[in-house]
TISEVEX-959300 format. One line per 8 residues: number of its first residue (from 1); for each residue x, z, y of N, C-alpha, C. Coordinates in pm, whole numbers, plus 50000, padded with zeros to 5 digits. Last residue first. Layout:
<recs>
NUM> X:Z:Y:X:Z:Y:X:Z:Y | ...
</recs>
This chain:
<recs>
105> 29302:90041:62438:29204:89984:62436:29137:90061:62512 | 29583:90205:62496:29587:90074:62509:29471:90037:62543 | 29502:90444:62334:29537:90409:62466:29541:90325:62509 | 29478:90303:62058:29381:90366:62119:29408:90394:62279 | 29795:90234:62056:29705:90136:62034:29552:90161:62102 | 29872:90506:62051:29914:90411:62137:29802:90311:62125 | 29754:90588:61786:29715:90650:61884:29766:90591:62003 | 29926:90435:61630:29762:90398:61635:29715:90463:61729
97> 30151:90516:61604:30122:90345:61683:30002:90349:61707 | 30126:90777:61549:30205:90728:61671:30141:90624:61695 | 30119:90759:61281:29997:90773:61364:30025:90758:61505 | 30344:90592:61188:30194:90464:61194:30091:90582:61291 | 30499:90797:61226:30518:90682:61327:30410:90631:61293 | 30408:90987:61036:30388:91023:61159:30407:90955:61276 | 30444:90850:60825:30320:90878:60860:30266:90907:60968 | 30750:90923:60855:30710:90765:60815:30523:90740:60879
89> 30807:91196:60799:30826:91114:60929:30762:90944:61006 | 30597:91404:60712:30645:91291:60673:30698:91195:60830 | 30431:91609:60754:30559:91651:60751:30650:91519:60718 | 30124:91705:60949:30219:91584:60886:30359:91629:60873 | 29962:91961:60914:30034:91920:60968:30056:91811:60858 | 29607:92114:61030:29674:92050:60972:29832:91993:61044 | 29278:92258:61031:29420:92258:61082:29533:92164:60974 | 29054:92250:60847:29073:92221:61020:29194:92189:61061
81> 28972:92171:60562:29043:92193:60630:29038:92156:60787 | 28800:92144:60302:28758:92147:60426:28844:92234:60525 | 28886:91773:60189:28915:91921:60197:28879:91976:60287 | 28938:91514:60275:28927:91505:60152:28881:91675:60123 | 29054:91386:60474:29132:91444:60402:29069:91506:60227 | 28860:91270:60623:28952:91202:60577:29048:91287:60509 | 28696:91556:60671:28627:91426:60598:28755:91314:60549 | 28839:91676:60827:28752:91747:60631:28744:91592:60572
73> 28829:91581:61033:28962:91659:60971:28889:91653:60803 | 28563:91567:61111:28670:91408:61076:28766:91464:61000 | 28498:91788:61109:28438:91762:60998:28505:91630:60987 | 28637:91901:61361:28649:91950:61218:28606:91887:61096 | 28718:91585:61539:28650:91724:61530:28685:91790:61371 | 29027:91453:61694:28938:91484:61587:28848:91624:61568 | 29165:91520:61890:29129:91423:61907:29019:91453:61822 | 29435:91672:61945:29322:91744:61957:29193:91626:61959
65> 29813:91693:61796:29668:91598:61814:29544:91654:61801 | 30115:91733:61936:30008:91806:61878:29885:91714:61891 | 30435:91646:61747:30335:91602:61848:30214:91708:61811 | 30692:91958:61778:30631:91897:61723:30480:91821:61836 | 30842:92106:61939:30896:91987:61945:30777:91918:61862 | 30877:92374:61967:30896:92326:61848:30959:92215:61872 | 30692:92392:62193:30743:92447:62206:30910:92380:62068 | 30441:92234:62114:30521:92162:62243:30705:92247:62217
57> 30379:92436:61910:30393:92237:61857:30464:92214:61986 | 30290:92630:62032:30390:92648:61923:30423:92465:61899 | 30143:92541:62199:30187:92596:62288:30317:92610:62144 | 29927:92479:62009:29937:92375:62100:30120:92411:62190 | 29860:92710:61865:29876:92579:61791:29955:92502:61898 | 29756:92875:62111:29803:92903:62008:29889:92782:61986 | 29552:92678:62162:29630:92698:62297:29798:92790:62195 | 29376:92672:61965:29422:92589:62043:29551:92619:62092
49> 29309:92957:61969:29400:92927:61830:29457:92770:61866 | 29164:93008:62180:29265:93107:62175:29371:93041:62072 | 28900:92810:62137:29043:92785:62241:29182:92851:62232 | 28837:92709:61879:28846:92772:61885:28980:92810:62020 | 28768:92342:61804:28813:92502:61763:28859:92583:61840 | 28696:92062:61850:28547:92155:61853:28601:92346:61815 | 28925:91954:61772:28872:91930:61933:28753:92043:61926 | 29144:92064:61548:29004:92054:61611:28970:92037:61732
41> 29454:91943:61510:29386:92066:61543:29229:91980:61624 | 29710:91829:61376:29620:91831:61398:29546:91925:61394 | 30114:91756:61438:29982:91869:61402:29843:91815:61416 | 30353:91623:61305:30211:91621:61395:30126:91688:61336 | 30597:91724:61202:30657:91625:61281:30469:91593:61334 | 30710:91997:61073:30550:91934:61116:30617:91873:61214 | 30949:92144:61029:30931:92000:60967:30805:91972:60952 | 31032:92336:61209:31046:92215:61266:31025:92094:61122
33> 30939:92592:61128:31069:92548:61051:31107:92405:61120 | 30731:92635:61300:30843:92675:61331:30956:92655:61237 | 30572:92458:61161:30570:92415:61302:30681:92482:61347 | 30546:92544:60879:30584:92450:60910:30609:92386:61070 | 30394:92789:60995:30494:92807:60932:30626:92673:60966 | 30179:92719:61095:30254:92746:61181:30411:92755:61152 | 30012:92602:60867:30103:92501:60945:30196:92570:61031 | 30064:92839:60670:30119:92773:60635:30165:92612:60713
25> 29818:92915:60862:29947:92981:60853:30034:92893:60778 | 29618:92715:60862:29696:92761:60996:29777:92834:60954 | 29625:92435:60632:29544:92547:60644:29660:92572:60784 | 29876:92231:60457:29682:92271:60475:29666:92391:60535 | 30063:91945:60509:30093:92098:60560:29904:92163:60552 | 30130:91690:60366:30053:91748:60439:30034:91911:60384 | 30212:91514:60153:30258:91530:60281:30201:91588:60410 | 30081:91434:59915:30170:91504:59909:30267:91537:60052
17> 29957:91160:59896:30126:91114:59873:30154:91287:59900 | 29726:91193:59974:29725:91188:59847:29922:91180:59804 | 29755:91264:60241:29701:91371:60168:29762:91342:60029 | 29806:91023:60356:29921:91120:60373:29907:91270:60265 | 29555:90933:60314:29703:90854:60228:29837:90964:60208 | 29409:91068:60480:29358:91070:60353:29518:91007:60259 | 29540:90936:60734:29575:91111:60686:29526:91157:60523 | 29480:90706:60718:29628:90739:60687:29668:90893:60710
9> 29212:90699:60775:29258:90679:60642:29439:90702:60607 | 29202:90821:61036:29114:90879:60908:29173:90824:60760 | 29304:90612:61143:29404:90748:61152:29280:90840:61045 | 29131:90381:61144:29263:90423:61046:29319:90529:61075 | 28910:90552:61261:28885:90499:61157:29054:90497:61025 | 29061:90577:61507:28955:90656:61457:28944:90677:61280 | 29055:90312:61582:29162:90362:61543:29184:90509:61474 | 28841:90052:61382:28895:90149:61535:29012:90227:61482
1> 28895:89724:61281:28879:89863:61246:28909:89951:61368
</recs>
């Protein structure tokens, strides 16, 4: 399986268990309470809200992930959401490994 592939399905998992932060105000929210332990943000969005997003997640402490386009975001989640956070710590180490793993290959 690519890694692509399972980080598509363990954000759809993360969706259904109730662990996921939807939409940009309610992630920023979560990005400055420090419990978005990984953000996801559109590779295809919008640079000002990038750099935004990106600059609040380093700042925070939270990981930020620009990997996925909008419609991978929609598509493993189920919703047509762009922005997104993980608030689960547990979810946020398997996406850790998998995105290592993708470095790796």
């Amino acid at each position: 399986m690519m890694p692509t592939k399972e980080l598509s399905q363990v954000l759809g998992l993360a969706r259904r268990a109730n662990k996921l932060v939807l939409g940009s105000g309610p992630t920023l929210k979560a990005i400055q309470n420090q419990t978005a332990k990984v953000v996801f943000f559109p590779k295809d969005g919008g640079t000002s809200q990038h750099k935004k997003f990106s600059d609040k997640s380093q700042y925070y402490g939270a990981q930020f992930i620009d990997t996925l386009t909008r419609d991978e975001i929609s598509q493993a989640i189920g919703l047509n959401r762009s922005v997104l956070a993980v608030s689960d710590a547990g979810f946020a180490k398997k996406i850790n490994q998998l995105l290592e793993e993708k470095e790796r290959n």
